[in-house]
C-alpha positions in Angstrom: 0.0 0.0 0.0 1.5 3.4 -1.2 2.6 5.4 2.1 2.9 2.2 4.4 6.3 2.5 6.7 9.1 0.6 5.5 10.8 -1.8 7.4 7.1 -2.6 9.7 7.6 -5.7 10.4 8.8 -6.7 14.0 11.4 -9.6 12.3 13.0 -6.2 10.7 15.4 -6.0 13.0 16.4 -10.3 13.2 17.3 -9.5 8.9 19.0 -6.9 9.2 20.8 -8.2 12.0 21.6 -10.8 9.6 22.3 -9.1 6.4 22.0 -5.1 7.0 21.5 -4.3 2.9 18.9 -7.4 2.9 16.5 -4.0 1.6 18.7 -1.7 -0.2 17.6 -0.5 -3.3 18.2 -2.3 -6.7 17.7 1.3 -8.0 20.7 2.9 -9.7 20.7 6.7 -10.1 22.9 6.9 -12.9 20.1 5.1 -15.0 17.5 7.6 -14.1 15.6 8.2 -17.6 17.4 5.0 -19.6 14.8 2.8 -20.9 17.3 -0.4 -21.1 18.0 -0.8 -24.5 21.7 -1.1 -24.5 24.1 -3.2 -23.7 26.1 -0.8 -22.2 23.1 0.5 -20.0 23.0 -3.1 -18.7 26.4 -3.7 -17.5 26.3 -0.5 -15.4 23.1 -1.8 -13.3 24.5 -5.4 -12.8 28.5 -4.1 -12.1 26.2 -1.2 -9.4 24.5 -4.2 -7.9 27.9 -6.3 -7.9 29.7 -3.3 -5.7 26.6 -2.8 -3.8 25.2 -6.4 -2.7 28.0 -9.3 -1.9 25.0 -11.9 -2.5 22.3 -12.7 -5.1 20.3 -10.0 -5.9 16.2 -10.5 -5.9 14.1 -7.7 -8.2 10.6 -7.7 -7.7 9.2 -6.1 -11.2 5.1 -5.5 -10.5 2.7 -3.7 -12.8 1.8 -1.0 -10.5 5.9 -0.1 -11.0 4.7 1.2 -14.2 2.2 3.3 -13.0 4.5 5.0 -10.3 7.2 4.9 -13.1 4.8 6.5 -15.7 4.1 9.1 -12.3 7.2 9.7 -11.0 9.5 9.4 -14.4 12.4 7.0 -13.1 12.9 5.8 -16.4 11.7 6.1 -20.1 8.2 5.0 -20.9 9.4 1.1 -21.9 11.6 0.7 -19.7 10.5 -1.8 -17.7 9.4 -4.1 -20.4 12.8 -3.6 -22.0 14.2 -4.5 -18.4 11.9 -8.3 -18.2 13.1 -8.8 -22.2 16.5 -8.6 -21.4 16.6 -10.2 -17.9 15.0 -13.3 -19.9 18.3 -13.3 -21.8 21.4 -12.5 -19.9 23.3 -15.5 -18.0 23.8 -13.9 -14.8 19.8 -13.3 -14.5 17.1 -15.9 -13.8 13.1 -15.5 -13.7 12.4 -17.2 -10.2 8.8 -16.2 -10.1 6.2 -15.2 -12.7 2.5 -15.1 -11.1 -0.3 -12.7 -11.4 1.7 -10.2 -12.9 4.9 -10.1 -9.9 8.0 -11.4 -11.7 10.9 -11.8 -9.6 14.5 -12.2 -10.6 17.7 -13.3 -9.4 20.9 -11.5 -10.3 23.9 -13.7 -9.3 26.9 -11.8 -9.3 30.6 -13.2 -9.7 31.9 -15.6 -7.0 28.5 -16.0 -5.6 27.2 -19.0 -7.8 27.0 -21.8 -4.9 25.3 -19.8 -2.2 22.4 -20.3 -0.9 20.6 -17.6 -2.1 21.6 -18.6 -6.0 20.8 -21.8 -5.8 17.0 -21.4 -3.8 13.9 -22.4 -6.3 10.7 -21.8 -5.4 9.0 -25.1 -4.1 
């Protein structure tokens, strides 16, 4: 719900306990306004979420992102469908979850391949 508090949940504090950038933002402001079309554009958000996350990386792409992206003007118009299209075909990326319009995916940086976290499926 648009305006809830982050972080509500009273198990907050046991995750970041564990892992304090188990929340941090998969949102890189150098791409602000790229609509994901390049190659180039590509590399920058998976080497930003290599330096910023030491684990697997989950994205959560939902259609009302569109809506607060067509609002709010993070990106260019498409760039979200651009974004699933290519996550679809690069090898460090994997579709872990498609239902009712919430598609997740996993980025597995370098040197992370046998963790838990790359290796979870959904059961």
């Amino acid at each position: 719900m648009p305006g809830w508090p982050d972080r509500s949940a009273g198990s907050y504090v046991d995750w970041v306990a564990d892992a304090p950038d188990f929340d941090a933002s998969a949102f890189d402001p150098m791409l602000a306004g790229t609509d994901f079309t390049t190659e180039e554009q590509l590399q920058e958000w998976e080497h930003y979420l290599t330096l910023r996350h030491a684990r697997p990386v989950f994205v959560v792409l939902s259609p009302r992102m569109e809506i607060v992206n067509a609002y709010r003007g993070f990106y260019a118009e498409d760039a979200l469908a651009n974004l699933r299209e290519a996550l679809d075909l690069r090898v460090r990326w994997s579709r872990v979850l498609d239902h009712e319009g919430i598609e997740v995916f996993r980025f597995v940086p370098p040197g992370t391949e046998e963790s838990d976290a790359a290796l979870w499926e959904v059961s």
